[in-house]
N, C-alpha and C positions, 0 to 999 in steps of 0.2 A: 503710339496711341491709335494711331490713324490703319495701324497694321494689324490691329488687332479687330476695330471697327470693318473693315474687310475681309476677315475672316469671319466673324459673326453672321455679317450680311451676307456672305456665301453660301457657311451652311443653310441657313433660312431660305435662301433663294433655291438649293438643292431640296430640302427638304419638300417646301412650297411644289416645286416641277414637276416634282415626285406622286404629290398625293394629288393630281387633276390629274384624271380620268381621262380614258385614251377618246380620241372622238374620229379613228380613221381605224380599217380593217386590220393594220396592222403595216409592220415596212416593206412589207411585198406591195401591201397597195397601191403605197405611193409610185411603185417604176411598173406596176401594171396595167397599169389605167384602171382599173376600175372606177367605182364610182364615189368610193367613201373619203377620197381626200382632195375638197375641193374649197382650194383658198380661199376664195371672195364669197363662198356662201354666208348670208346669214344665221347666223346663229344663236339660237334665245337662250342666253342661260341664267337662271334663276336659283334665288338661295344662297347655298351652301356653295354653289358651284360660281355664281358669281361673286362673292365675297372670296373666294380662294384664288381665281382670275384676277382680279382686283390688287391682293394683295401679292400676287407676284410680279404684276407688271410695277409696283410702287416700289417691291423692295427690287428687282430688277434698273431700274433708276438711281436707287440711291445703290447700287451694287458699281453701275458706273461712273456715279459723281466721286464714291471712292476710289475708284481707280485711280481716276484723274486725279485726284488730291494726292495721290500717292507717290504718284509717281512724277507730281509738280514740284513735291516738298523733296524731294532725293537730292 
């Protein structure tokens, strides 16, 4: 039960990564310095965009309290 519960929460959490909006130039940016990917900035996100943030760092959570369930009960 618990392995199937972990794959559900998987997908959803793939799915979830997936549809938030990129917020950096792209992967070149990050080893180029530019300007567009900077950790500690704040960032306002409102809406649609914070209810999707939201729900990924939630199912993100329960994505590793299954883990650990999972791999307690083996």
């Amino acid at each position: 039960m618990s392995k199937v519960l972990l794959l559900i929460v998987s997908a959803v959490l793939i799915i979830l990564s997936l549809l938030q909006s990129g917020k950096t130039e792209g992967f070149s940016g990050a080893f180029s310095g530019s300007k567009g990917l900077d950790l500690f900035s704040n960032t306002k996100e409102r809406g649609f965009e914070k209810t999707l943030s939201n729900a990924t760092l939630v199912t993100g959570i329960l994505y590793i309290a299954f883990v650990v369930i999972t791999l307690l009960s083996q």
